[in-house]
C-alpha positions as CSV (number, residue, x, y, z in Angstrom):
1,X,7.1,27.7,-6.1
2,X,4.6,25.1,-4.8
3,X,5.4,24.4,-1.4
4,X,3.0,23.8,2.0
5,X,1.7,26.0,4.8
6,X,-0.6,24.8,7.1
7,X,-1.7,27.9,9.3
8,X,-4.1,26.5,11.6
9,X,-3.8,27.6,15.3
10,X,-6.7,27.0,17.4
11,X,-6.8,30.2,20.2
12,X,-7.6,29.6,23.8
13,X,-10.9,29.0,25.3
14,X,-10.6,30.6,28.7
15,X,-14.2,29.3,29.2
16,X,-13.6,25.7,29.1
17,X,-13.6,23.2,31.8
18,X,-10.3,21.0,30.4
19,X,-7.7,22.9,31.4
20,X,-5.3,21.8,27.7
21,X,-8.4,24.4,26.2
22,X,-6.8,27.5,27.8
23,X,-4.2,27.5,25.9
24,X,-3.3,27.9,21.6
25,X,-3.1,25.1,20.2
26,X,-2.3,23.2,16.9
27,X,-3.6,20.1,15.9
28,X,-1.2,18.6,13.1
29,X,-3.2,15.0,13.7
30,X,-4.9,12.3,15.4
31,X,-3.9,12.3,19.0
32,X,-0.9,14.4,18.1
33,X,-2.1,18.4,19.1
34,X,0.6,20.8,20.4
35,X,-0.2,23.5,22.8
36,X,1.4,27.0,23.8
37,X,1.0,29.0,26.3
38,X,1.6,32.1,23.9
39,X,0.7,32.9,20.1
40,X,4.4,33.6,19.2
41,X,5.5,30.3,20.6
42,X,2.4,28.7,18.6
43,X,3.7,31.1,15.6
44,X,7.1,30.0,16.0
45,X,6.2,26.1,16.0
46,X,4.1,26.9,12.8
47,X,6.8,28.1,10.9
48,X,8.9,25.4,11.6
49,X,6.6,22.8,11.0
50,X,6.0,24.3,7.5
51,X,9.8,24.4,7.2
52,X,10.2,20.2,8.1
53,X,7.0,19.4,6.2
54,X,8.8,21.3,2.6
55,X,11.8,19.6,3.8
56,X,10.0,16.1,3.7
57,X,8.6,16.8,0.6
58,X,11.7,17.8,-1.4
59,X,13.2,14.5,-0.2
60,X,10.5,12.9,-1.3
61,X,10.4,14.3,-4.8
62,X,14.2,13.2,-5.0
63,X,13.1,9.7,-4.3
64,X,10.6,9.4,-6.2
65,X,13.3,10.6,-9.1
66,X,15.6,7.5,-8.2
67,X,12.6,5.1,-7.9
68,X,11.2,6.2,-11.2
69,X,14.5,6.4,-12.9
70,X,14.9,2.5,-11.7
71,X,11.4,1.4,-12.9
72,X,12.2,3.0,-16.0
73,X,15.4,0.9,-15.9
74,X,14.8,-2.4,-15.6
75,X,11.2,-1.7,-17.5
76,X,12.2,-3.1,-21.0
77,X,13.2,-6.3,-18.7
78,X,9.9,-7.3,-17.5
79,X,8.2,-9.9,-19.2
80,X,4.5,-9.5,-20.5
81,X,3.1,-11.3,-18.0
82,X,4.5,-9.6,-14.9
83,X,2.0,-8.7,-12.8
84,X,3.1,-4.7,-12.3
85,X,1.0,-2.3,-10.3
86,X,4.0,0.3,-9.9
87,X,2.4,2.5,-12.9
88,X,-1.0,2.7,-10.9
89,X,1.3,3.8,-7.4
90,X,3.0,6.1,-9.6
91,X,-0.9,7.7,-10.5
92,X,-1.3,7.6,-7.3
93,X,1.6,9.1,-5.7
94,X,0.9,12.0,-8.8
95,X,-2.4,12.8,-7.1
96,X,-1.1,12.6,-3.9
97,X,1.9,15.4,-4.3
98,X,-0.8,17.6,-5.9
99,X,-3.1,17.0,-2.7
100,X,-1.1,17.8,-0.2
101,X,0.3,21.1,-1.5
102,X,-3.4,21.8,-1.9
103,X,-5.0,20.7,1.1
104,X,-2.3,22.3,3.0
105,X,-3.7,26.0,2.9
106,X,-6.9,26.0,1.2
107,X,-8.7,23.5,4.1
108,X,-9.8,24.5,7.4
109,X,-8.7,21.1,8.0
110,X,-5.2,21.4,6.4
111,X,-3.0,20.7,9.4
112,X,-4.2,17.1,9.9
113,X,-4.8,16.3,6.2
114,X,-1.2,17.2,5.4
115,X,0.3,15.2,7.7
116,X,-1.9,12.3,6.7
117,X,-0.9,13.0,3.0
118,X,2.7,13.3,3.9
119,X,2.3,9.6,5.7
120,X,0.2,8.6,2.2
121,X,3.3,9.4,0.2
122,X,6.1,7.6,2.0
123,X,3.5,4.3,2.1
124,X,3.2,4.7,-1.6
125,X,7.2,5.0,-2.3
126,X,8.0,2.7,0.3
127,X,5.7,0.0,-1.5
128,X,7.0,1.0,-4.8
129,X,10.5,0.6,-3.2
130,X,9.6,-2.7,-2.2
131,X,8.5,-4.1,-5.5
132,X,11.4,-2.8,-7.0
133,X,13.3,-4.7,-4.9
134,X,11.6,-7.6,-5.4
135,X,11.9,-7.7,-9.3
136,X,15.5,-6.8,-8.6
137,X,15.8,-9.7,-6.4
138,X,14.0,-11.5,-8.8
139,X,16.3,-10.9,-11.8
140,X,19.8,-11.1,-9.5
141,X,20.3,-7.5,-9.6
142,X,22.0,-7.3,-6.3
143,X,23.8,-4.2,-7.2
144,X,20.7,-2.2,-7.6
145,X,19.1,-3.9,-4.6
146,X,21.4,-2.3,-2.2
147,X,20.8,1.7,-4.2
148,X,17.0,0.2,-3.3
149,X,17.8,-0.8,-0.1
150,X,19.6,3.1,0.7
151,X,16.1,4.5,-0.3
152,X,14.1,2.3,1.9
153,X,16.3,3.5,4.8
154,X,15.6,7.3,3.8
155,X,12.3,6.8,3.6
156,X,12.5,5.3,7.1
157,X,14.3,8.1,8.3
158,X,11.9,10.6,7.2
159,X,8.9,8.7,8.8
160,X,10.7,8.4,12.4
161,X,11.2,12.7,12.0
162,X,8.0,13.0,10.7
163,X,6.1,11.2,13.3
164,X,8.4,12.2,16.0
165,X,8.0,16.2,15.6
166,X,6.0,17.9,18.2
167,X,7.3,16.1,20.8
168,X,9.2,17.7,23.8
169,X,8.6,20.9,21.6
170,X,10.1,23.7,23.6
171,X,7.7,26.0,24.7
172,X,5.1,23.5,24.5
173,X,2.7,23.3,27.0
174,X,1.9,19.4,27.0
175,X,3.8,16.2,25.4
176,X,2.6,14.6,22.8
177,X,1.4,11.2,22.9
């Protein structure tokens, strides 16, 4: 089963002058590293990191069902000349599902570029989101705006929990910014 694990933990440098070196550390992304006093703690947060993240992505693949299913709805109602870029976010998104499974534990650098791929993702269905809703809107399909609006909010939801994890972290030495 494809799924991620990030394994990155930086050990401590007992030589350094900044004192957040002394201890292990994990650096999921920019400005946002975790540190612990022991490995087990670091272990621990690692684990459940990887355990959020496959959450994240599971409800993103379930999304992306619903979204899809409604482009492929209201499809044979577009005219010719609609302007549609959802097929190219689809590609995109495609790629994107691939990279971050990837990425996750065949980089050195898989920590961050995960959680920049998970954050790639929910732009990508969030904007497909949004152009459904405006076609919908466009062809007074209020019923299926408010399933479009429900997926907006999910996806909202997962970005707060997503951007939000680290912090206050028990057993963390320092908060995260």
């Amino acid at each position: 089963m494809k799924r991620i694990k990030i394994q990155n933990i930086s050990p401590p440098d007992k030589t350094s002058v900044y004192t957040r070196n002394h201890y292990y550390s994990i650096f999921l992304a920019s400005e946002k590293t975790i540190y612990f006093k022991n490995e087990v703690k670091a272990k621990q947060f690692l684990a459940e990191t990887n355990r959020l993240y496959n959450s994240i992505m599971h409800e993103y693949n379930f999304i992306y069902i619903q979204l899809l299913t409604e482009y492929r709805t209201i499809w044979f109602y577009l005219d010719q000349n609609f302007k549609n870029d959802i097929p190219v976010k689809i590609s995109d998104l495609e790629k994107v599902f691939d990279l971050v499974i990837v990425k996750s534990s065949h980089s050195v650098n898989g920590n961050p570029f995960t959680f920049q791929y998970l954050i790639k993702i929910y732009t990508i269905l969030h904007d497909i989101a949004l152009s459904l809703r405006s076609v919908m809107q466009e062809k007074d399909y209020y019923h299926k705006i408010q399933q479009i609006d429900i997926f907006i909010n999910q996806l909202s939801d997962i970005f707060i929990k997503l951007n939000s994890w680290g912090k206050n972290y028990p057993g963390s030495v320092f908060d995260v910014k």
